[in-house]
C-alpha positions as CSV (number, residue, x, y, z in Angstrom):
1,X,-7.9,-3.8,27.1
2,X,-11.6,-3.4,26.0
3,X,-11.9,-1.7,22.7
4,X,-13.5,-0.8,19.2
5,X,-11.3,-0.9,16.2
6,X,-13.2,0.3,13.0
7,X,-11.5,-0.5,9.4
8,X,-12.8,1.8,7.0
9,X,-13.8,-0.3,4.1
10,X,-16.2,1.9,2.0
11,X,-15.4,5.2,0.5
12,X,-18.0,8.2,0.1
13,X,-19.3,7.1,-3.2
14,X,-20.5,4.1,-2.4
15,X,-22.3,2.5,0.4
16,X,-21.2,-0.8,0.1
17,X,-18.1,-1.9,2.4
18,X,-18.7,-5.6,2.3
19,X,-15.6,-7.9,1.9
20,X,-17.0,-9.7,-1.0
21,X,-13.3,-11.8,-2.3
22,X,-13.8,-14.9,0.2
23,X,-10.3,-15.3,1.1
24,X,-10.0,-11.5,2.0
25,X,-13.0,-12.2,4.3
26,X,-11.5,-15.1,5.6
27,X,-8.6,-13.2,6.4
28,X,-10.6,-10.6,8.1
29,X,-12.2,-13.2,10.3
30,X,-9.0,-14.4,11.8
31,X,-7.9,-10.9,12.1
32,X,-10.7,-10.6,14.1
33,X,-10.9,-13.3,15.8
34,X,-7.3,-12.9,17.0
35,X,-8.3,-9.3,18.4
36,X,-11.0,-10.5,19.5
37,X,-9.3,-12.3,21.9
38,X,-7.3,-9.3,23.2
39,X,-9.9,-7.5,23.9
40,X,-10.4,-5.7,20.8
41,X,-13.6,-5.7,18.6
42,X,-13.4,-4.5,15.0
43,X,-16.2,-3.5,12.9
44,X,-16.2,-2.6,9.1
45,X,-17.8,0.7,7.2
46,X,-17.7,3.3,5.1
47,X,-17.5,7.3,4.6
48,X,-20.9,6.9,3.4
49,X,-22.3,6.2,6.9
50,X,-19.6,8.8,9.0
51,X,-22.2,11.3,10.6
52,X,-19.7,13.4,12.4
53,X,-20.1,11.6,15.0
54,X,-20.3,8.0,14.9
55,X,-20.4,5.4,11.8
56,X,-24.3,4.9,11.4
57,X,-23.9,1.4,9.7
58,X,-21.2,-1.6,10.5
59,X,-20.5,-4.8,9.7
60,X,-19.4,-6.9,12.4
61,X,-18.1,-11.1,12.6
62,X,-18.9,-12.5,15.3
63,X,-15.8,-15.4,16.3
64,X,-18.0,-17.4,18.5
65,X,-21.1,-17.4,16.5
66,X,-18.7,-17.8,13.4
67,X,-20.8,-15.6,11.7
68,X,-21.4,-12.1,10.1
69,X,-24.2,-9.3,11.4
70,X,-25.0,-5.7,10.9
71,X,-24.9,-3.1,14.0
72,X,-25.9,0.5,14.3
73,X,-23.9,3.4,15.9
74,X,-20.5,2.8,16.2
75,X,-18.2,5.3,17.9
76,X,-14.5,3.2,17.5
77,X,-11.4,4.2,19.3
78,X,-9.5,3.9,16.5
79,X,-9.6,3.3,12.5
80,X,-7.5,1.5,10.5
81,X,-7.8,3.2,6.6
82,X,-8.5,0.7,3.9
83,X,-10.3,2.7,1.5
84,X,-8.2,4.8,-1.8
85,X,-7.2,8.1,-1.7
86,X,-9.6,10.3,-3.7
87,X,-10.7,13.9,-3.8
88,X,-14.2,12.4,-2.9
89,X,-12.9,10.6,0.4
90,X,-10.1,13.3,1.2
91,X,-12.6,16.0,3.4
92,X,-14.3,13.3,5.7
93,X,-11.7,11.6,6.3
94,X,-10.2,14.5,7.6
95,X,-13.0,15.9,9.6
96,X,-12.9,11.7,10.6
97,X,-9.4,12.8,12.0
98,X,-10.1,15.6,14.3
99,X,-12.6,13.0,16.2
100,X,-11.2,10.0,16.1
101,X,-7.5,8.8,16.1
102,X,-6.8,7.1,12.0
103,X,-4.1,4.6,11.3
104,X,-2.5,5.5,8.8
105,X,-3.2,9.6,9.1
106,X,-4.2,10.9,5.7
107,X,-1.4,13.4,5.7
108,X,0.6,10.3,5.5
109,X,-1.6,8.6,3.1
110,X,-1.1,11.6,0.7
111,X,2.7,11.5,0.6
112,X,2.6,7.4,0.2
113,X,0.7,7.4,-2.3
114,X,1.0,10.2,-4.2
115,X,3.6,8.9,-6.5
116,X,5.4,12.5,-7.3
117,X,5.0,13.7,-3.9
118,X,6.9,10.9,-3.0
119,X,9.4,11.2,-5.7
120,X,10.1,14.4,-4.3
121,X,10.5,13.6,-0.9
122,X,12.9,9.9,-1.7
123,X,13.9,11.7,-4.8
124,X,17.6,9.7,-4.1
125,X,15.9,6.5,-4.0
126,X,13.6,6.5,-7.2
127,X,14.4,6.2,-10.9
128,X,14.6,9.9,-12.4
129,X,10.9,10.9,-12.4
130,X,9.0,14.0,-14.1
131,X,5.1,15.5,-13.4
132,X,3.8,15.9,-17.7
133,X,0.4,17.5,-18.2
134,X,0.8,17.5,-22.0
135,X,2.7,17.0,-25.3
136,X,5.0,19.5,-25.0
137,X,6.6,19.1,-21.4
138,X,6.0,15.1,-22.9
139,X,8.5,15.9,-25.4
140,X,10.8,18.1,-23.1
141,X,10.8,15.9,-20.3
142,X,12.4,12.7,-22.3
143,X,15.3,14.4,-23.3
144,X,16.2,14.0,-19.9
145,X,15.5,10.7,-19.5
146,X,18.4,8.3,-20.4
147,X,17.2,4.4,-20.7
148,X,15.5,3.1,-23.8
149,X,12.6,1.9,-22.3
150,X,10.4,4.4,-20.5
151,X,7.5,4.4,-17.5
152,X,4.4,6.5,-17.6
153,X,2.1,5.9,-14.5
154,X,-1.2,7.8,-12.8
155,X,0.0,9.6,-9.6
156,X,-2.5,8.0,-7.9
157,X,-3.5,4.4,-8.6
158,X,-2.9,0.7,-7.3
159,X,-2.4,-2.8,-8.7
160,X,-0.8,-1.4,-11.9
161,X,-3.4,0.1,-13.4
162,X,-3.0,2.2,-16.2
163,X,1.2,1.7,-15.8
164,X,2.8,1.4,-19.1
165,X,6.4,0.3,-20.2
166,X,7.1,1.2,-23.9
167,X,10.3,1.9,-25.7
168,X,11.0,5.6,-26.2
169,X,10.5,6.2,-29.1
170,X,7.2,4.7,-29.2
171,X,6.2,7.3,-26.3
172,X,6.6,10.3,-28.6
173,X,3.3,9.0,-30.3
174,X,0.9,8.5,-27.6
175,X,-1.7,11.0,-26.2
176,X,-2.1,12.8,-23.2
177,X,-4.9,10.4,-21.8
178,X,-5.2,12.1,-17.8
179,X,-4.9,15.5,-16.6
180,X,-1.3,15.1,-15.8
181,X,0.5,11.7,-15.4
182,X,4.4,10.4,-14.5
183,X,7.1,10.0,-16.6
184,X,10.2,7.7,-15.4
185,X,13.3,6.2,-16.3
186,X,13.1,2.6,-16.5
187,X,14.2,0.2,-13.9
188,X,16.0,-2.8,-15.7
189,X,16.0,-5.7,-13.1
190,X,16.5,-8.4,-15.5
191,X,20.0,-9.1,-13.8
192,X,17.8,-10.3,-10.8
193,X,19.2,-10.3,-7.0
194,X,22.1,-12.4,-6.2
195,X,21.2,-15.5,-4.4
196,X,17.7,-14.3,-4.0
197,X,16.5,-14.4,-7.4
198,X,17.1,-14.5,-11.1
199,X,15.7,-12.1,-13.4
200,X,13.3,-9.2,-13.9
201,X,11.7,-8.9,-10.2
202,X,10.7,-6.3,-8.0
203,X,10.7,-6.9,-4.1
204,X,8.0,-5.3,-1.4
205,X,9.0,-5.1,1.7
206,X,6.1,-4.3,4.6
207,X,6.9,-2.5,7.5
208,X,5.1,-1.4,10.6
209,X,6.4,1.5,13.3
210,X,9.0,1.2,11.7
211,X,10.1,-2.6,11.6
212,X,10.1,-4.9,9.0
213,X,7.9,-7.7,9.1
214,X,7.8,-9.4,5.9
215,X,8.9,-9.2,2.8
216,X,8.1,-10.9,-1.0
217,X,9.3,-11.3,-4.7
218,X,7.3,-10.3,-7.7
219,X,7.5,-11.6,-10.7
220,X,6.1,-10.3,-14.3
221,X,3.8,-13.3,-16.5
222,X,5.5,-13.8,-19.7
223,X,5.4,-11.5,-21.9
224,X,5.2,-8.4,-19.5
225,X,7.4,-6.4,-17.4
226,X,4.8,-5.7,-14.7
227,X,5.2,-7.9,-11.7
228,X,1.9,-6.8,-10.1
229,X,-0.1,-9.6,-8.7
230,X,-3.4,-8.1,-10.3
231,X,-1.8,-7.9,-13.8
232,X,-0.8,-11.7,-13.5
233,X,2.2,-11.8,-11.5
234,X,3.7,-14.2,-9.4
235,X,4.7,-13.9,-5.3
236,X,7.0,-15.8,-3.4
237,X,7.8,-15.0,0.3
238,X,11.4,-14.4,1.2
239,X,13.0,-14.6,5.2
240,X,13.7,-11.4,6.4
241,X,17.7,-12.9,6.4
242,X,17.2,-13.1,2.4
243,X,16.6,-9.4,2.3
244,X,19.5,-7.6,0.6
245,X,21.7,-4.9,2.4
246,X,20.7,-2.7,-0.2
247,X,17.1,-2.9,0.5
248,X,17.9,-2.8,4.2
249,X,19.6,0.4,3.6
250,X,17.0,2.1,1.5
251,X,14.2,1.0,4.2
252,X,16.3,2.7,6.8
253,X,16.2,6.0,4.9
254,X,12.7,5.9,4.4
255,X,11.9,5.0,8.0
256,X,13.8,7.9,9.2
257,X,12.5,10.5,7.2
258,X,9.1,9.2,8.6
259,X,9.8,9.3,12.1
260,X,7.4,12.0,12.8
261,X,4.1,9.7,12.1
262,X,3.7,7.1,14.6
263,X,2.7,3.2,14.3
264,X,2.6,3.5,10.3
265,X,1.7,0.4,8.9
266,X,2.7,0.7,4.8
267,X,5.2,-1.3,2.2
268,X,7.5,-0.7,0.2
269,X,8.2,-1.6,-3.8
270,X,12.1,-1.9,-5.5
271,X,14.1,-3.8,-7.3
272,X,18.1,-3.8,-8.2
273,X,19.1,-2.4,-11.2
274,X,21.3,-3.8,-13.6
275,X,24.0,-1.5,-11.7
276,X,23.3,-3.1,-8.4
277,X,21.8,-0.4,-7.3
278,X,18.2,-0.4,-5.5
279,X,15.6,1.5,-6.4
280,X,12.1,2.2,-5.1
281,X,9.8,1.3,-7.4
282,X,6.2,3.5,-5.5
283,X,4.9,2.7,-1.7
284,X,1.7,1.5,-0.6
285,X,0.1,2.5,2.7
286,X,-2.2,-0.3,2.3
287,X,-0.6,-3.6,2.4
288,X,-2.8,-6.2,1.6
289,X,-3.8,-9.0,4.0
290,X,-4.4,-12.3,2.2
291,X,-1.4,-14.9,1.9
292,X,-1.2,-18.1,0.2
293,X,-1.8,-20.9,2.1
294,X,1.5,-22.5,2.1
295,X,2.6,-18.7,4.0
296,X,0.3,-19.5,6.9
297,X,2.8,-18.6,9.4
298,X,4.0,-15.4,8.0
299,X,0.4,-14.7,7.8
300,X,0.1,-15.5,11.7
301,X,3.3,-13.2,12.4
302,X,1.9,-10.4,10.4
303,X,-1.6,-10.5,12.1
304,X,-0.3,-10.6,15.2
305,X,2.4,-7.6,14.7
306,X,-0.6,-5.4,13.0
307,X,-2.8,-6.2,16.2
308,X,0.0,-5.2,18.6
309,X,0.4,-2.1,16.2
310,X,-3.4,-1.1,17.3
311,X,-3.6,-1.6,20.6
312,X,0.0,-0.1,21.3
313,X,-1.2,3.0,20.0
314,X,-4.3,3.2,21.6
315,X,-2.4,2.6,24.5
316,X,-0.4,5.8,23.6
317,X,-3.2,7.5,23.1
318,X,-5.3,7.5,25.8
């Protein structure tokens, strides 16, 4: 089929939406090239150049000339969202919707990511979580919370940022730094996975319409108990057979509870605790495209299954 896929790239506030990182452009050029050859193009913008009507301003690869170029006056079929979820970016994108079909929809995009709202809705799944917006619900708040090391995280936020594991009693001292933040139990995987893994881990799983289609370890540097990759962790892909029931199970529940969106494309964070029970760690409805080398065909699996995702739903759609 003959059609325009636009991934969204740049939010409001700024008008770059360049893929700067070389192996994330790399990445973007086989995507590309492999839709390419379906009969799909796919340009990259921003919010900053949505006019109401059409996206002003793309960026574009070219697969036979091997190269990149700028075009004017895109009106896609479909987007793919890549950019974060912000007040800024939250209006457009929504006006974006009433136009023009979005993978993943930002109603979506506001439960996944919203850590509390998300809480709320897997509430069975997660560690025991509270919403604090100062000292005193601070202090209330851990008495309910029974393990000796405690998590307080942004709602909103990737890549770790701002996350901070500290021992209780340490917490009682700090400030209230945001206008509210979350306050968790923590999740002690340093009993690891049997068979899978040893040690203090956390496991993303990536799923789209509602299969799973890859999944990896985490692991913290030393010194840390953050396994994100941005923070200094390591990755190592696992075979969807190494995936444990547990995880299987938890996916299931998830999945079912979003059976009402269609063709989601997001992952999932967990990790067993030391009473073999999994737990989701947060979700992510932007799963990252750039794979080690040595992962090449995972990588190929992956591109293909999130090609097939686009043009099944435009299929749907039109």
């Amino acid at each position: 089929m003959n059609a325009k896929l636009l991934i969204l790239y740049g939010g409001i506030k700024t008008k770059s939406f360049e893929i700067a990182d070389p192996k994330y452009r790399e990445s973007y050029e086989i995507i590309t090239s492999l839709a390419n050859e379906r009969g799909t193009d796919i340009f990259f913008s921003g919010m900053a150049y949505w006019d109401g009507k059409k996206f002003r301003k793309a960026n574009y690869y070219s697969p036979a000339k091997k190269s990149w170029t700028y075009t004017k006056n895109i009106k896609p079929d479909l987007v793919f969202d890549k950019i974060t979820t912000s007040f800024f970016n939250v209006a457009l994108k929504r006006d974006l919707e009433k136009r023009i079909p979005v993978l993943n929809p930002s109603l979506f995009d506001l439960i996944c990511n919203n850590k509390f709202l998300n809480y709320l809705i897997f509430e069975d799944l997660y560690p025991r979580s509270f919403l604090v917006s100062n000292v005193r619900e601070l202090r209330s708040r851990l008495n309910h919370i029974e393990t000796n090391k405690v998590v307080i995280k942004p709602t909103i936020g990737t890549c770790g940022k701002n996350v901070e594991i500290m021992d209780r009693k340490k917490i009682k001292k700090i400030g209230i730094k945001n206008d509210h933040f979350l306050l968790q139990e923590f999740i002690d995987s340093s009993r690891g996975i049997p068979n899978v893994i040893k040690g203090t881990h956390d496991l993303r799983i990536t799923i789209i319409d509602s299969k799973i289609i890859y999944a990896y370890l985490r692991t913290p540097p030393k010194g840390s108990l953050l396994c994100n990759i941005a923070l200094g962790g390591k990755m190592k892909n696992i075979k969807n057979s190494e995936i444990p029931k547990e995880a299987r199970i938890a996916c299931r529940k998830i999945m079912e509870k979003l059976t009402p969106f269609e063709n989601l494309v997001y992952s999932i964070d967990m990790a067993l605790d030391k009473d073999r029970k999994m737990k989701v760690v947060e979700m992510n409805s932007r799963p990252g495209v750039y794979f080690y080398p040595k992962d090449r065909k995972t990588r190929n699996r992956y591109y293909n299954v999130l090609i097939d995702n686009f043009i099944n739903y435009l299929k749907k759609i039109k």
